[in-house]
N, C-alpha and C positions, 0 to 999 in steps of 0.2 A: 476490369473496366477502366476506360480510360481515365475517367474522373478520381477513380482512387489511385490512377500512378502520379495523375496529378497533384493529387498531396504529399503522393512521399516524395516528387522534387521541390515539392514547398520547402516540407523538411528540412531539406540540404541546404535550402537558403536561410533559412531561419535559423538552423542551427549554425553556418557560417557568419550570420550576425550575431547572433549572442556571443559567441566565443573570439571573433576576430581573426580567427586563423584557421588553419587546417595543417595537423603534426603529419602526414601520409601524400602518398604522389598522386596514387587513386584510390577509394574507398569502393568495396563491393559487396550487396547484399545477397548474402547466399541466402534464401528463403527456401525450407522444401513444406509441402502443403500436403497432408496427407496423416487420413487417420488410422496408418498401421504402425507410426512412431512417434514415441516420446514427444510430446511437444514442450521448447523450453528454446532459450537463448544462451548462447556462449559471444562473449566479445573477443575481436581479436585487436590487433593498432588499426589493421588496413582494411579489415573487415570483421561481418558479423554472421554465422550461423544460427537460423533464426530456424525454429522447424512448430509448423501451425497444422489447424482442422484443413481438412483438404479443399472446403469452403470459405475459406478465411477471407479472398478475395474477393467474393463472390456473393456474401449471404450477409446482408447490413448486421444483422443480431450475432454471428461471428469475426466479423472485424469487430464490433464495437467492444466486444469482451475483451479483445485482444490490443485495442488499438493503441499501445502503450510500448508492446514489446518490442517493434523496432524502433522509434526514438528510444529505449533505455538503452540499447543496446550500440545505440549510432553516439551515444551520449561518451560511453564506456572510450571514445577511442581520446578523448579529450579528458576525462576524468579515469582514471582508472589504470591507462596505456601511456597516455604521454606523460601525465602528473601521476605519481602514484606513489601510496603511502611509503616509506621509506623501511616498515617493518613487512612488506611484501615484494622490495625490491632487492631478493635476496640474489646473492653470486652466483651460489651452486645450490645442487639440491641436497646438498648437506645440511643447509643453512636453515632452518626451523621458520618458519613464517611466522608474520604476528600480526592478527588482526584486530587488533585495538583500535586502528580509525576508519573501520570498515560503514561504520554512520558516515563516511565522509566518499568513501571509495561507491557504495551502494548505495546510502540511506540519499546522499545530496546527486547521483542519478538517477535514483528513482522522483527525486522532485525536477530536476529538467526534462526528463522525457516524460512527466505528468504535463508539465509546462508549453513544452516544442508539440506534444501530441493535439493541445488546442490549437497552439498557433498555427500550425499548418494545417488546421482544419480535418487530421484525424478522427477528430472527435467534437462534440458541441463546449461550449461553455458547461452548458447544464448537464449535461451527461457527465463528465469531468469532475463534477462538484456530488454528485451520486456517487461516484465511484467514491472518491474521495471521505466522503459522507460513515461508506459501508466500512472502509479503514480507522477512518479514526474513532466509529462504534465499537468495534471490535480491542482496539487498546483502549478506551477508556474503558471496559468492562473486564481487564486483563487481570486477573488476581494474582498470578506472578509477580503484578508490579511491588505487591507488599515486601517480598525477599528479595527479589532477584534486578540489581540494575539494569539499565540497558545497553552501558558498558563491558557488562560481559556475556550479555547476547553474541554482543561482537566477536568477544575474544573465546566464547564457546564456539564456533561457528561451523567449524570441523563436525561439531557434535549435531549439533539443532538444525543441519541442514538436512540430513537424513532420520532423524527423530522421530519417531508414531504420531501420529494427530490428539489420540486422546490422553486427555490432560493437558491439553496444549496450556488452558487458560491459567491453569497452576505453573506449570513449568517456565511458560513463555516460549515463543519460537526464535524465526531467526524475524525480530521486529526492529534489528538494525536499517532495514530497508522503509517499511512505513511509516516505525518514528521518525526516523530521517528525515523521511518528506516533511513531515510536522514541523520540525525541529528549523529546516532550513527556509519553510518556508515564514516560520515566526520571524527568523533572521532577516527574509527580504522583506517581508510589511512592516518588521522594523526601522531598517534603514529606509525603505520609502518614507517613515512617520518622521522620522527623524532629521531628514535633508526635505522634507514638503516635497519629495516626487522629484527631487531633482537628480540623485543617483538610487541604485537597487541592486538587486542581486547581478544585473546584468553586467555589472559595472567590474565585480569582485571577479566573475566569469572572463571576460573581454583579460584582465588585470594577470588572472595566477595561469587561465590556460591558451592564454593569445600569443600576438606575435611573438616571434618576426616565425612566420610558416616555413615550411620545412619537410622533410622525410622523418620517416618514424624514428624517435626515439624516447629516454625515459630518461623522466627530471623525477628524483623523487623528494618529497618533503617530509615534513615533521608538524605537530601540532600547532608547535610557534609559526611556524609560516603561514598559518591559515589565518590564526591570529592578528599575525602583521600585516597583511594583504586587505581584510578586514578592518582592520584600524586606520588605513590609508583613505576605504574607503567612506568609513563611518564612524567616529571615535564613540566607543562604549567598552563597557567592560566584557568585552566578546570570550574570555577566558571562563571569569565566573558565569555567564551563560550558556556556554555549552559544556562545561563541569557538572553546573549545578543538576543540568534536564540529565547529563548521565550517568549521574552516580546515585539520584537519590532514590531512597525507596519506603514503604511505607504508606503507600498510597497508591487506587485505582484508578484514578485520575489520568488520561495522557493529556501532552505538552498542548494544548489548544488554541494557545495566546495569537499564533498568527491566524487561524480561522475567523477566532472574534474578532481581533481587532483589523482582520479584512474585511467585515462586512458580516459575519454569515456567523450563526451558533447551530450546534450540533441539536437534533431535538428528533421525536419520535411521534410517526402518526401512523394511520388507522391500514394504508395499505402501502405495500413494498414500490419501492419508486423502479423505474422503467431499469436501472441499470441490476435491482436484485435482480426481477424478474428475468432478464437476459440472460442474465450469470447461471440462474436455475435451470434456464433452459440448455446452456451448454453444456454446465459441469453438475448433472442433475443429482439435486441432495436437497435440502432445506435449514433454511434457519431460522429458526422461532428464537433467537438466543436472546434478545432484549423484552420478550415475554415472558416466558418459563424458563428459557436458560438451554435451551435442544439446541444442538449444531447433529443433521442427521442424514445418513445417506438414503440410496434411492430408495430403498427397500424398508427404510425406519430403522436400521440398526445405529446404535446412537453414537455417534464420532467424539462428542466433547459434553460437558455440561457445564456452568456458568457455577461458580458458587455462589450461596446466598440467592438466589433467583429458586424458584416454587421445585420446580425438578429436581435440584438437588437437595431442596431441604425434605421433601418427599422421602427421599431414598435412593434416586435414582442417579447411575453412573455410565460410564463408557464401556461399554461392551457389551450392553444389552438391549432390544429388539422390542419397538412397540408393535406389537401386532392387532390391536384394537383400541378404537378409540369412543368411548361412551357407548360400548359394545357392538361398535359399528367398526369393520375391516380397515386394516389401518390404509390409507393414500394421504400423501401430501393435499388434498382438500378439505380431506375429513380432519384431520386435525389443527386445520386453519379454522374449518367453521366453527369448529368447537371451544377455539380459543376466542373466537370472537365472540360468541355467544357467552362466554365467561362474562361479558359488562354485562349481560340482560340478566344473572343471575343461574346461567345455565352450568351445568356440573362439568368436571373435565378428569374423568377417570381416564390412566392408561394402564390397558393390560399389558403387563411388559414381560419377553421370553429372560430369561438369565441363565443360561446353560439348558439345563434337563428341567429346569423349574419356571410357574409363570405366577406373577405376581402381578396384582392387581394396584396401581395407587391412587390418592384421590389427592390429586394437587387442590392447593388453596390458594387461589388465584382467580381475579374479577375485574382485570382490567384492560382484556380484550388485546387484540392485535397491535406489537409496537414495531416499527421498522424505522431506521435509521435514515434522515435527511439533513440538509442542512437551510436553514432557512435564516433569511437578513432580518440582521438590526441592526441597530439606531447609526452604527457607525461607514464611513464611506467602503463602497464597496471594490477595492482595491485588489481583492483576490481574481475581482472580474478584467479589474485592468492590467495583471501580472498575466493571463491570459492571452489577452488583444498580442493579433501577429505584429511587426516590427517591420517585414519585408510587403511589398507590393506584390 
């Protein structure tokens, strides 16, 4: 449709304003649409291979699921291609790669193509902040976070990008990419709080990956330069900040600070916001994971469980199959109503398969359906103004 090519030339201009240059002579989006492959993104300097539902352009609740994947990917030729970590800009393929600032390579484009995907009108404000919403639920509930930093998320990356689903919340995945988002964007509502709006992330953007434009090539950096670039823009202790969110551990908590102190705190209510529901419908499975602790495919076979949430203290793990719910056939409805029915006092047994055996449990649990949003307080809402396009 015309109106949706129309946003991804917004795109191009928005993201030419953020960044101030272009590293490439011409930029080309190979998009293939179709559901008999793989759907995923690869970046390249001059382009991107982007491969979608064969509806993607076509079906609003299909783009919206998606509508991140080519800004991340358009983002990649600016972060990733032309700047690029310096322990990934190896010689030859002798040379062992390192991904130790892969929060910087992924994590801070996945926060500009969260960003560019607003502004060009991809996507709503509020949709944006659902998504958003459904991410940073899922790392504050991450039990990984007790052992495992998010510094060697990174530097596992090799491992955790082809990793099984279950046990993800113990193990951790590859969360270099969404804490990132978090991460960076605490950084820009920082420096927004901190100069009153008068510089922001856009400024550090414009600064490490702008002029003077050019043909492709690769500048690579270090830590310290991100640092310095940083401190040009904003004087603070940007060293001990982005140390401290990646090495510590010890806690389920994720980095929140730029959510709240944009405007918005993460919080839980009675029914799933428009952007789960999308999701569900694309990539069909269910999450009850801020209730009972279920992350579960179409069919009820149970993908993850939350520790410390009802399901697990129950008994119950990954790789086993609800197949009734309060004696009633298992469907994604039937065990929503029944969790909702948990506040009025109502039971929530699930008969669950476990190989050759089925076991019946009786979760203790009464506090009905919780899904993940994010809703304002008291402070200026800034994550909404990090949003607003830049271009006409």
């Amino acid at each position: 449709p015309a109106e949706v090519i129309d946003k991804y030339r917004r795109l191009v201009r928005e993201a030419r304003a953020l960044f101030g240059a272009t590293h490439y002579i011409e930029y080309h989006f190979l998009l293939a649409v179709s559901d008999q492959i793989a759907h995923f993104g690869v970046e390249h300097h001059a382009s991107s291979d982007d491969r979608s539902r064969e509806n993607f352009l076509t079906d609003p609740i299909s783009h919206l699921v998606g509508a991140t994947l080519i800004p991340h990917e358009f983002v990649h030729s600016w972060n990733g291609k032309y700047r690029r970590p310096e322990g990934l800009a190896t010689h030859d393929f002798e040379e062992p790669m390192k991904g130790d600032l892969l929060w910087v390579y992924e994590g801070l484009t996945e926060y500009l193509g969260w960003v560019l995907a607003a502004r060009s009108g991809l996507i709503s404000a509020e949709s944006n902040r659902q998504f958003l919403a459904l991410s940073a639920a899922g790392l504050d509930n991450r039990a990984g976070r007790q052992w495992r930093p998010l510094a060697d998320t990174a530097i596992a990356a090799q491992l955790l990008y082809d990793a099984r689903s279950d046990w993800e919340s113990r193990r951790r995945g590859v969360d270099f990419y969404d804490e990132g988002l978090l991460m960076w964007l605490e950084a820009d509502v920082g420096i927004r709080k901190q100069t009153q709006g008068r510089k922001s992330l856009d400024d550090f953007c414009r600064l490490f990956y702008g002029p003077p434009s050019g043909p492709p090539q690769v500048k690579p950096y270090a830590f310290e330069d991100l640092i310095e670039t940083l401190n040009s823009i904003a004087l603070y202790d940007w060293k001990g900040f982005f140390e401290t969110r990646l090495n510590r551990t010890g806690t389920d908590r994720a980095p929140l600070g730029g959510v709240e102190a944009g405007g918005y705190r993460l919080a839980y209510v009675e029914q799933p916001s428009e952007a789960q529901r999308a999701t569900e419908q694309i990539r069909p499975g269910l999450s009850v994971a801020y209730s009972i602790g279920l992350r579960l495919d179409r069919d009820g076979s149970i993908v993850d469980v939350l520790p410390e949430f009802a399901a697990a203290k129950a008994g119950i793990g990954p790789g086993m199959k609800i197949v009734s719910v309060n004696d009633n056939r298992y469907s994604r409805d039937v065990l929503r109503e029944a969790i909702r029915n948990t506040k009025n006092g109502g039971p929530l047994d699930l008969r669950v398969a476990n190989g050759r055996s089925f076991v019946t449990f009786k979760l203790d649990y009464h506090d009905g359906e919780k899904y993940p949003v994010l809703q304002r307080n008291g402070q200026a809402p800034l994550l909404d103004d990090i949003m607003k396009p830049v271009t006409r």
